[in-house]
N, C-alpha and C positions, 0 to 999 in steps of 0.2 A: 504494500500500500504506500506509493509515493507522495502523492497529494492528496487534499484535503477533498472531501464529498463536495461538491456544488449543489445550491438547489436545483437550479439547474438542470441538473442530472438525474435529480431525482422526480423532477416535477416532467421529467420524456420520458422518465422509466413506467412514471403513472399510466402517461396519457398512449404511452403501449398498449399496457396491458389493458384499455380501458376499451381501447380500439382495436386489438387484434393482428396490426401490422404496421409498419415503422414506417410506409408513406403515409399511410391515413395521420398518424399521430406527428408529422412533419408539414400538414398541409395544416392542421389544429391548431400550429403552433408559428405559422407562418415562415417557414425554416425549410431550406432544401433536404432532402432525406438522407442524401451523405452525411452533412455537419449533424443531424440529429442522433443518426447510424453511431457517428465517431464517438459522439458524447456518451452513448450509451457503453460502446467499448470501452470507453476510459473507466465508467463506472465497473463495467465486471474485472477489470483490470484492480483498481483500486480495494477493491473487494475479494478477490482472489476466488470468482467460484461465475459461472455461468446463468444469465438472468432467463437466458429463451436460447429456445433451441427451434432453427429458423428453416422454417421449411418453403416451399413453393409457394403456397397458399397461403397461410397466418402463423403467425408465434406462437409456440408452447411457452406457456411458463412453467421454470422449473420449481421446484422443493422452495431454493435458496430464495428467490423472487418470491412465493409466494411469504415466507418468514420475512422478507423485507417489507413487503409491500404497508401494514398496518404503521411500522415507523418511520416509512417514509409520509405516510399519510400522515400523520401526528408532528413530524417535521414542517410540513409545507403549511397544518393550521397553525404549528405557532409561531412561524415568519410572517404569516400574515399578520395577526393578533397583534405580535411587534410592530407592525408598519402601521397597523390601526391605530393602535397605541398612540401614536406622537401625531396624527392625524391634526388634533385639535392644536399644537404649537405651529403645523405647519401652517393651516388656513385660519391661524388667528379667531378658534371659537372655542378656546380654552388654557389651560396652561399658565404658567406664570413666567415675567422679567422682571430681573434682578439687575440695576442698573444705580452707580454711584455716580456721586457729583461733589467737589471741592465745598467744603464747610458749610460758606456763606451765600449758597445757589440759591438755599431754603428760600431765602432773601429775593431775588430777582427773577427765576427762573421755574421753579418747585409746582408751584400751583398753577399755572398754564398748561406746564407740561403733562402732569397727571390729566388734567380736565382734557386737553385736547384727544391724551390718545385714548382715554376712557369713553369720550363720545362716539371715537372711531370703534371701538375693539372692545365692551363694553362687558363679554365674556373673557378676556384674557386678566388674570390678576398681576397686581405694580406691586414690586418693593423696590422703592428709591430712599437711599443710603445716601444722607450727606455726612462726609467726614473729611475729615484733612487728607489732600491729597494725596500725601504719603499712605497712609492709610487704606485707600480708594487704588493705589497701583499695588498693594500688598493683593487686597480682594480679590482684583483680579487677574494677578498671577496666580495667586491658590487658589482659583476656579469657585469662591464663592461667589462672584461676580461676575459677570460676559462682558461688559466693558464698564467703564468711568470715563466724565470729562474731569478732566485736573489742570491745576495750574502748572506751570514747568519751572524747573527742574523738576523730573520726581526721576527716582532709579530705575529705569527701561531692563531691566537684564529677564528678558522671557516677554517680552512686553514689546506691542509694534503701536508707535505713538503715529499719530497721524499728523497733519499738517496744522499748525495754528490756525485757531477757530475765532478765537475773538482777543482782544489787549485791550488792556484797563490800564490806565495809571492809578500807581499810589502813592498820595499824594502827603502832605504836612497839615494835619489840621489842632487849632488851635482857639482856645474862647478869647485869647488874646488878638486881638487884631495887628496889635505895632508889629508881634515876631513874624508874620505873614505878607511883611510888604511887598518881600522882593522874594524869590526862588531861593531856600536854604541849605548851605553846604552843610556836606555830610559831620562836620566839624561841631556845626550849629546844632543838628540833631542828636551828637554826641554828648553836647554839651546841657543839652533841653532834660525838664522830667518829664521823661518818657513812657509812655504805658503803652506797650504792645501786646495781642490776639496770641494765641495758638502756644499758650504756655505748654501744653502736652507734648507738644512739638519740638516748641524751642529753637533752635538753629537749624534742624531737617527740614523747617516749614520752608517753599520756596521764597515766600516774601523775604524772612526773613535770610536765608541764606544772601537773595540779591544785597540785602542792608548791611549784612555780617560782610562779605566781599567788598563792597565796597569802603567800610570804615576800616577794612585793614590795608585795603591798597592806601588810604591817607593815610595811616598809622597814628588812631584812633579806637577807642574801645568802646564799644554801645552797653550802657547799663542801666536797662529800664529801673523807675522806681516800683512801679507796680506791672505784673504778666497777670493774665486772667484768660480766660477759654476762647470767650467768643468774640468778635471785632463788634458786636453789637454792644457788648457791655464796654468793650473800651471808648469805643463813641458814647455813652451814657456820661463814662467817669470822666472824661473829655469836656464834656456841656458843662459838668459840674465844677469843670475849673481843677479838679486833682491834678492834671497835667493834660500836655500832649498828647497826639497819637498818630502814627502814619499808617491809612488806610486806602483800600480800593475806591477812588475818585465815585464810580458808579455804584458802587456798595454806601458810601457815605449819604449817597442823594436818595437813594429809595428807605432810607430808614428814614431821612427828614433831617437829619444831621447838619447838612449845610446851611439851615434857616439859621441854626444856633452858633454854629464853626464856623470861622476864617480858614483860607486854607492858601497854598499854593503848592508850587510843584519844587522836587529838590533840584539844584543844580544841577547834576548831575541825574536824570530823571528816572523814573524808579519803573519800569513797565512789566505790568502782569499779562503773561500769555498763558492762553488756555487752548488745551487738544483732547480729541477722544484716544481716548486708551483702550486697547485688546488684548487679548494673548497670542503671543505669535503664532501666526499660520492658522488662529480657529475661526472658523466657521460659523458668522453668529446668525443667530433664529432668525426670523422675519419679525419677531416682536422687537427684539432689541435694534434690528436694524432702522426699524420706524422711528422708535425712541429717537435715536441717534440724528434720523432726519428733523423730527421734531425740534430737539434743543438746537439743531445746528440753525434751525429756523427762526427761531426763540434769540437766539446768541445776537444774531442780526439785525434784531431790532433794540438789542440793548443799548442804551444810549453811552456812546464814546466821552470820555472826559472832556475834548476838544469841546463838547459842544454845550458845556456845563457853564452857567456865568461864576466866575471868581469873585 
């Protein structure tokens, strides 16, 4: 036994015996009678024993054929069962996606998303996973997730990131007005009390990596006074005057934060890029692929810093 059975093989042994003769069961099957002929030989080959013994007229089936026959029958109902099975992921009238998005999406993107593709797909059930990007390319490396959009840097290793999808500036904001006249060096924000998002994170978080990079090419050290989870609560402590905070430009205006914050942008400008993340080389559902067109949809109409008044 060299190779492995095919259904295949087993689904022209059926439709043999079902017919009597290897053209009937070749025309059945829309298949010239040779290549059906061959496959059948591969199988008694494969199997080491004679399925028909082939006369002028019709096939006998032998002994071994007939002890076959029952689990090939039993094979071929539960390939189908299987193929039924996933039926409802295929044509989207069942099944679940599991889809991640960068912390603060909850924020601008979250409830559109769900509502649109829910209207569309209304039997397929959503879990969407906002977490720190880090986080979000872990998922879906280890296959609890089919993709994530994240902000970049994240660590690609098993991971095919796709093309930038949208950029955000982050920006300097401030309940002081005077330190926001002009665009502030990295030195100034060294120097600021500073309250930065993604204390879980830390230094892995993209943003904060770009800010870490650059206060050590000045050769400078960033030493928040207060770290706290979300950038919503840092814009909270922000309004309140506790201190500073450098946030996503777009992220600061849909909380309402700019009514109460000065802001500008740093010298040296701070820019958030965002991509969809997969696992390399797989294959994703049609639900997730929707998603994917959705946000990418969604992403486009978010509004660009540029177009925000200072």
């Amino acid at each position: 036994m060299g190779t492995q059975i095919t259904l295949q093989q087993l689904q022209y042994f059926l439709s043999a015996v079902e017919h009597g003769s290897l053209s009937a069961a070749a025309e059945a099957h829309f298949v010239a009678q040779p290549s059906l002929s061959e496959q059948i030989r591969r199988l008694e080959r494969q199997l080491g024993v004679t399925l028909f013994h082939r006369t002028n007229r019709k096939l006998i089936v032998t002994d071994a054929a007939r002890m076959l026959i029952p689990h090939a029958e039993r094979t071929i109902k539960a390939a189908e069962e299987a193929t039924a099975s996933v039926d409802p992921a295929r044509t989207l009238t069942g099944g679940t996606v599991a889809f991640g998005t960068f912390s603060s999406a909850h924020h601008l993107l979250h409830t559109d998303l769900v509502a649109q593709f829910r209207a569309l797909y209304p039997q397929v059930r959503m879990r969407l996973l906002g977490h720190n990007s880090v986080q979000v390319a872990d998922s879906v490396r280890d296959g609890q997730l089919e993709a994530g959009l994240v902000a970049l840097p994240v660590d690609d290793r098993g991971l095919d990131v796709g093309p930038v999808e949208w950029v955000a500036e982050a920006v300097y904001l401030s309940r002081t007005r005077s330190r926001v006249r002009r665009p502030l060096s990295i030195q100034e924000v060294a120097e600021s009390e500073l309250i930065l998002p993604e204390v879980r994170w830390g230094d892995t978080d993209p943003t904060r990596r770009q800010l870490l990079t650059h206060a050590q090419n000045a050769g400078v050290a960033l030493r928040p006074i207060v770290e706290v989870e979300s950038p919503a609560t840092a814009l909270a402590l922000a309004e309140q005057g506790v201190g500073d905070t450098v946030i996503s430009l777009p992220l600061a205006h849909a909380l309402g934060s700019t009514a109460n914050l000065h802001w500008n942008s740093l010298q040296q400008p701070l820019h958030e890029t965002f991509a969809f993340i997969t696992r390399r080389g797989a294959a994703l559902s049609p639900a997730t692929e929707i998603v994917i067109r959705l946000a990418r949809k969604l992403l486009q109409n978010l509004p660009h810093s540029a177009r925000l008044p200072a």
